[in-house]
C-alpha positions as semicolon CSV with decimal commas, in nm:
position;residue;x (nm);y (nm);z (nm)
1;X;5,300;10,713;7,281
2;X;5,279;11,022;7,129
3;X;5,614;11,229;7,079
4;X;5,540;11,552;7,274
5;X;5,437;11,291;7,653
6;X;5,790;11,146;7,503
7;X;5,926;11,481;7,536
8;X;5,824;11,530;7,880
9;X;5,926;11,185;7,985
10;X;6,259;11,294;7,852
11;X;6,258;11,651;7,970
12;X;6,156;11,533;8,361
13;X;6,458;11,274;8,314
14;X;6,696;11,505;8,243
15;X;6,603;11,726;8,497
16;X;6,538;11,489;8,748
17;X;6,913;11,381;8,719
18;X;7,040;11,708;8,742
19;X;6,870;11,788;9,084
20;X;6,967;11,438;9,192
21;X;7,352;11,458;9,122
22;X;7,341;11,776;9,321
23;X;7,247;11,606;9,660
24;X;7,501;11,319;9,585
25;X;7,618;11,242;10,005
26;X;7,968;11,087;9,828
27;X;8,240;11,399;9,798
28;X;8,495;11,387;9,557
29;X;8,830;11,185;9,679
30;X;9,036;11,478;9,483
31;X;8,984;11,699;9,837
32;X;9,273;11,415;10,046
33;X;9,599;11,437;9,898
34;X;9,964;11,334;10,005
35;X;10,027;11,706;10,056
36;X;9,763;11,790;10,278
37;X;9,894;11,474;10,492
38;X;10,253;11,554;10,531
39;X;10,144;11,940;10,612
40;X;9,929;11,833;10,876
41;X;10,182;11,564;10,997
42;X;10,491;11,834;10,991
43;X;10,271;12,116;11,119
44;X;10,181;11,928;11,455
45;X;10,550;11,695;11,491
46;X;10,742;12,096;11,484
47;X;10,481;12,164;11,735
48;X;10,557;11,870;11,960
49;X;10,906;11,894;11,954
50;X;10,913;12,298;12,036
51;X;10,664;12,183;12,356
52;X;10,795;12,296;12,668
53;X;10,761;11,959;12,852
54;X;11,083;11,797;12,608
55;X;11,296;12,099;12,555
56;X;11,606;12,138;12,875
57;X;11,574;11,752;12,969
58;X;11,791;11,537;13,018
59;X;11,553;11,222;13,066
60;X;11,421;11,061;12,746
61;X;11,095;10,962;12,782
62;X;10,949;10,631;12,589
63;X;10,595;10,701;12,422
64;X;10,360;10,412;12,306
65;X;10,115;10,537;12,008
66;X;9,785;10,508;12,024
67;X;9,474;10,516;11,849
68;X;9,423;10,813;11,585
69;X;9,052;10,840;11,475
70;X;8,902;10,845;11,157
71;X;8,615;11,116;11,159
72;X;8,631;11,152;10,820
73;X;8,407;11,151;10,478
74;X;8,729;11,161;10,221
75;X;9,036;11,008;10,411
76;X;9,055;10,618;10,434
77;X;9,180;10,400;10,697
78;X;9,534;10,306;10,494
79;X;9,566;10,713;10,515
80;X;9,574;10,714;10,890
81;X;9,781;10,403;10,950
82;X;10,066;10,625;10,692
83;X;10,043;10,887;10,940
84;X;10,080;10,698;11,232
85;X;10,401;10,555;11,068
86;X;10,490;10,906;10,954
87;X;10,492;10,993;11,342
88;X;10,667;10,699;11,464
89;X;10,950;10,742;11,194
90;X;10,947;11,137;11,289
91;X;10,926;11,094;11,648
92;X;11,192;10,813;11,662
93;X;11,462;10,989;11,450
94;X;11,364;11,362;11,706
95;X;11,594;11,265;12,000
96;X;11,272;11,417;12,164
97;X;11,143;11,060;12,247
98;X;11,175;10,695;12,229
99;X;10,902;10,512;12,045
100;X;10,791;10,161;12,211
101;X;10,704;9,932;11,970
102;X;10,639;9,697;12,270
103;X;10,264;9,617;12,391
104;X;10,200;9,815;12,764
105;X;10,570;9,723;12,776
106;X;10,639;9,359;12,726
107;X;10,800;9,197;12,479
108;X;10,790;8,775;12,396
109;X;10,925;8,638;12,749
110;X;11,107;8,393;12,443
111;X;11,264;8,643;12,350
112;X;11,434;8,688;12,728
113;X;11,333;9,012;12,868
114;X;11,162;9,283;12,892
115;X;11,101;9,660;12,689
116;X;11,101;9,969;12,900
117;X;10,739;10,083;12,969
118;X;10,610;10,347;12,825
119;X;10,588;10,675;13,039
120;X;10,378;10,861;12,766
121;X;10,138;10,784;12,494
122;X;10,027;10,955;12,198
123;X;9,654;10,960;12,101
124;X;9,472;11,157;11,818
125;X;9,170;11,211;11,553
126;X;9,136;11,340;11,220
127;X;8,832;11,573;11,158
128;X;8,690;11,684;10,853
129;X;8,448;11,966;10,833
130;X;8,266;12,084;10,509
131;X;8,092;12,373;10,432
132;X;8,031;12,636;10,157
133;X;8,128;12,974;10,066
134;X;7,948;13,257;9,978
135;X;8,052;13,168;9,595
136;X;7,891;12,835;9,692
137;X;8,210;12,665;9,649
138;X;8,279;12,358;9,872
139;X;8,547;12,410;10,156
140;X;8,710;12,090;10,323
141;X;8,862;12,192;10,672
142;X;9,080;11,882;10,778
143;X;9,211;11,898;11,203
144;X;9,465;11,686;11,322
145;X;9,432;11,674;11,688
146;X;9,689;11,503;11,881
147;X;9,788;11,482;12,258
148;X;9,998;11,332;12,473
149;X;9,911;11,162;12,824
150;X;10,118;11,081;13,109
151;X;10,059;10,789;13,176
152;X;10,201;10,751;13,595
153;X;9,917;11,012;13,681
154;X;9,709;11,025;13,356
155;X;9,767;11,422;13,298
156;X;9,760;11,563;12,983
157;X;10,086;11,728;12,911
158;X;10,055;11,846;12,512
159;X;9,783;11,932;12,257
160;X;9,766;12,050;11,985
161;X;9,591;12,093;11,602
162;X;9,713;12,148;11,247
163;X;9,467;12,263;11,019
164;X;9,485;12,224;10,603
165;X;9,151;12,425;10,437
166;X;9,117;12,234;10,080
167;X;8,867;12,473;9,833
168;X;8,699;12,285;9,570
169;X;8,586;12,578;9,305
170;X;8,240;12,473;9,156
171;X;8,172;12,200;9,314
């Protein structure tokens, strides 16, 4: 082979890599941290407890948690169970509301008795959206959406979001 095709080869390599690592579909983890968690977590639990339908009562009201979806690129699954335990742990030590721990309000029958069903239950997603700016630097939005239901007549008495915007600089 003769050294200037060798070149070439090596040339069309080098830039072949470079275009390639450009439309990588894998973001950097670095965007997620423990910050942006707790700041979404605190943002929407001040939120909850300000909400209209808990402050001037007198009855305390048990909430089940639910589901909180994943619709995330950069957050893993662990992430979302530690803020599900962040609002249970928040929630419980409020006053606003009692947190069942029970299943649709049943404990072990071994145990003898029974919990106190839930009247409310907590449901939410996490949403990342991505985009770029006009410096073509990459922006990670993150929403945490979370509402509660009643669940006697199924009405949806709180909602809410807590956005964290996460610029990655050259990227």
């Amino acid at each position: 082979m003769d050294i200037k095709k060798f070149s070439n080869r090596i040339a069309f390599v080098a830039c072949a890599s470079v275009l390639l690592a450009g439309c990588q579909s894998e973001l950097p983890a670095s965007a997620w941290s423990k910050a942006t968690e707790d700041m979404l977590v605190r943002q929407q639990l001040q939120k909850l407890v300000l909400c209209p339908f808990f402050s001037g009562r007198r009855t305390l009201h048990v909430m089940s948690i639910g589901d909180i979806k994943n619709d995330t690129t950069l957050v893993a699954d662990d992430n979302i169970a530690f803020i599900k335990s962040q609002i249970v742990s928040e929630l419980t030590n409020s006053g606003v509301v009692m947190v069942s721990t029970a299943k649709d309000g049943r404990i072990d029958p071994s145990n003898g008795g029974n919990a106190v069903a839930p009247t409310l239950r907590l449901y939410g997603k996490l949403i990342q959206r991505d985009s770029r700016n006009s410096n073509r630097d990459l922006q990670h939005e993150f929403i945490l959406e979370l509402s509660i239901v009643d669940l006697a007549t199924g009405i949806r008495i709180w909602s809410n979001k807590s956005v964290a915007g996460i610029l990655e600089r050259g990227k």
